[in-house]
C-alpha positions as CSV (number, residue, x, y, z in Angstrom):
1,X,50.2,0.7,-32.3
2,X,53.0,0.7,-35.3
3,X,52.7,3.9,-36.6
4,X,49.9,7.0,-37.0
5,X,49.5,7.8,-41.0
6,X,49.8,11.8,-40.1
7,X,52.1,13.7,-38.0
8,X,52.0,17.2,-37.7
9,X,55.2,19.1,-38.1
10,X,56.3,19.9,-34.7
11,X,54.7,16.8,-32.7
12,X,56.5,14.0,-31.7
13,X,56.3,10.6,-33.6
14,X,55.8,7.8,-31.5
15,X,56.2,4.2,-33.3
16,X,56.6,0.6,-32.4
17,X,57.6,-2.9,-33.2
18,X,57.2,-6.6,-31.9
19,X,59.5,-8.8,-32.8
20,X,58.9,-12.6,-33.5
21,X,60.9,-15.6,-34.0
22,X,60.9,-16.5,-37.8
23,X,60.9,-20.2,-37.0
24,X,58.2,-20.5,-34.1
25,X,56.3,-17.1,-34.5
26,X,56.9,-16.8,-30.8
27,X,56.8,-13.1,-29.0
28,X,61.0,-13.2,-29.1
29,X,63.2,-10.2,-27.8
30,X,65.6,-8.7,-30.6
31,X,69.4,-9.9,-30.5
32,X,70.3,-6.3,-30.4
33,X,67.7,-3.0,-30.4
34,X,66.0,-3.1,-33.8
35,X,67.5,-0.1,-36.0
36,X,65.1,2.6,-38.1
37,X,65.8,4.8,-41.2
38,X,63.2,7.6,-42.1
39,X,63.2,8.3,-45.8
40,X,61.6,11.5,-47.4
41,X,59.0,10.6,-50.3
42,X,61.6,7.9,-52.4
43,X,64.8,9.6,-51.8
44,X,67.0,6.8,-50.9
45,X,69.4,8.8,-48.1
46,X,67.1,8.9,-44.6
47,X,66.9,12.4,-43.0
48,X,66.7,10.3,-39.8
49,X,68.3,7.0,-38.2
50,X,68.7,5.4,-34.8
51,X,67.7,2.4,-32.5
52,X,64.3,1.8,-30.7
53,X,64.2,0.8,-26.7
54,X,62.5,-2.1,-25.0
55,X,59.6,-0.8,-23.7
56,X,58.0,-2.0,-20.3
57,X,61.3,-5.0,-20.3
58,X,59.3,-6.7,-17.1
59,X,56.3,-6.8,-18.4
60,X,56.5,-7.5,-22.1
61,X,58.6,-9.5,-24.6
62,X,59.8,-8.2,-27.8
63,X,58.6,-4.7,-27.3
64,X,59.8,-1.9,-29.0
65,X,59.3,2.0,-29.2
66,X,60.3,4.9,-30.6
67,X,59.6,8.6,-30.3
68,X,61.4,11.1,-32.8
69,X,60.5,14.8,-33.3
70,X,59.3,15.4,-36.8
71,X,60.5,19.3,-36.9
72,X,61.0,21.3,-40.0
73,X,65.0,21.5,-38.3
74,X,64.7,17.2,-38.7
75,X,63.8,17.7,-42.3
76,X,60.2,17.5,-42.2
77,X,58.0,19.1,-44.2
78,X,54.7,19.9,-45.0
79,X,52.7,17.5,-47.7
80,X,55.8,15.5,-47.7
81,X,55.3,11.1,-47.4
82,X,58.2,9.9,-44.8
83,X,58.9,5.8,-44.9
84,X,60.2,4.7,-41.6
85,X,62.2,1.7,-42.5
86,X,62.8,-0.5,-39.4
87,X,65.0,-3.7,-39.4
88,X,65.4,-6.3,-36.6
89,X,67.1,-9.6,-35.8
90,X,65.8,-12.5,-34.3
91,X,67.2,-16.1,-33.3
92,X,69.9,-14.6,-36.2
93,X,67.4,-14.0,-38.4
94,X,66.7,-10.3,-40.1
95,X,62.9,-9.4,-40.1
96,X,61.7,-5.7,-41.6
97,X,58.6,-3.7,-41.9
98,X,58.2,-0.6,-43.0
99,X,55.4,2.1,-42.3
100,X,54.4,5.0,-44.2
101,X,53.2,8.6,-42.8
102,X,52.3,12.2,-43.8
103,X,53.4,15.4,-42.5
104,X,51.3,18.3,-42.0
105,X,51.1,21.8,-41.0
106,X,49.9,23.2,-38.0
107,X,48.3,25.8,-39.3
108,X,46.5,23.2,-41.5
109,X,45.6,20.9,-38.4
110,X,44.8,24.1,-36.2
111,X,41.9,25.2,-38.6
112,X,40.6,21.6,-38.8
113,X,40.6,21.5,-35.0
114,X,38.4,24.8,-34.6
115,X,36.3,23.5,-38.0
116,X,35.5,20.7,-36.2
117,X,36.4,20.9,-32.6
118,X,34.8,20.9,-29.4
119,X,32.9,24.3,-29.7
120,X,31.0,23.6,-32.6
121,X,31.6,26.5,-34.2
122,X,32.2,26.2,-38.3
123,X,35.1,27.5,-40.6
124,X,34.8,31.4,-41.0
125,X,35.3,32.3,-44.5
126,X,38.7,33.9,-43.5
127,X,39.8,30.3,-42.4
128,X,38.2,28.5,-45.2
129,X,40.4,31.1,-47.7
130,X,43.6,30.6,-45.9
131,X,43.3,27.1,-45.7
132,X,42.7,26.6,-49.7
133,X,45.1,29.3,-50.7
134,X,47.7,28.0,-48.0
135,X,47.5,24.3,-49.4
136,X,47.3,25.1,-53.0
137,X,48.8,28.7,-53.8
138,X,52.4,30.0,-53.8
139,X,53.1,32.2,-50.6
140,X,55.9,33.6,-49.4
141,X,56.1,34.8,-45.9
142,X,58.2,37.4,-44.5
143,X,58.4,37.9,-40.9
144,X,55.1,37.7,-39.2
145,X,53.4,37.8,-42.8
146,X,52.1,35.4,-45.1
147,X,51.6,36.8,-48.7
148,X,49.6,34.1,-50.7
149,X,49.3,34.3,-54.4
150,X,46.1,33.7,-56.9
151,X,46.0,30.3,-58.7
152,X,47.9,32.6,-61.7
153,X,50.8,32.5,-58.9
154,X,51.6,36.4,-59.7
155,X,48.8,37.8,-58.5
156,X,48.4,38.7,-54.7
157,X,44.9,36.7,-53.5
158,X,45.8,37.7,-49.5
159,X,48.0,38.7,-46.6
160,X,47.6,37.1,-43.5
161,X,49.1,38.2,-40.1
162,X,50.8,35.1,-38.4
163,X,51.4,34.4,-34.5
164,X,54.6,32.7,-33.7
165,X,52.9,29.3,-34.4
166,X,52.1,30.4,-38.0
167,X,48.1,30.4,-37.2
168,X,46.5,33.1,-39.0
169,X,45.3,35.8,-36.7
170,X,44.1,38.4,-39.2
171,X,43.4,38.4,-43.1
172,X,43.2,41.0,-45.7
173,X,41.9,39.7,-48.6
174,X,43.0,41.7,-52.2
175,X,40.9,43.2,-54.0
């Protein structure tokens, strides 16, 4: 598995290791659980850190997983890059990898899924507005609405009505 390039903000992250012996490049269980550091874009203090768990201990051999919840309240955020950093040791040996990933918005990823999800049915132009201003424009949102500015970044281009998720449920466009 290692570790999906996306996560939307919200979701939880689920990544995973196997660890080897240096020497024989043998399936080898860690001396201790392997440790992780998530890092924000290059800013070199991680918003997250822990340990992974043997997963499925009868059945496998150097197995490792993780699941962390990659909320805005973890430090996650929208268009951000996150680096999960994760270091093991082996026979006494240190062994890393490191595996990169992209946040994203559900509003973002909710659009996508009814652009291109099960019913068929296409972007409506309201969608295909919020989703360009939403992702390129300055907005502001106050309570349940989302006020998203013109390229100029003064000028309003729309107000959108939000559900508790941050979906769009209504538009009015400027004029």
């Amino acid at each position: 598995m290692g570790c999906p390039a996306e996560v939307v903000i919200g979701d939880n992250l689920v990544f995973s290791i196997c660890s080897h012996n240096a020497t024989t490049g043998v399936l080898t269980d860690a001396d201790s659980a392997p440790t992780y550091r998530v890092y924000e874009d290059e800013t070199a203090t991680p918003i997250l850190t822990g340990t992974m768990a043997k997963l499925d201990d009868a059945n496998t051999t150097g197995f490792y997983t993780e699941s962390i919840a990659c909320t805005s309240g973890n430090g996650f955020e929208n268009g951000k890059t996150y680096t999960i950093y994760i270091e093991a040791i082996v026979a006494g040996a240190t062994a890393g990898v490191a595996y990169g990933l992209k946040a994203v918005d559900p509003a973002w990823t909710t659009a996508i899924t009814e652009a291109y999800g099960t019913d068929g049915s296409a972007l409506t132009p309201a969608q295909l507005l919020y989703l360009i201003l939403a992702n390129v424009s300055e907005f502001a949102i106050v309570g349940t609405t989302k006020t998203c500015k013109k390229l100029d970044g003064s000028t309003t281009a729309a107000t959108y009505t939000l559900n508790s998720a941050t979906v769009p449920t209504s538009i009015t466009r400027a004029t």
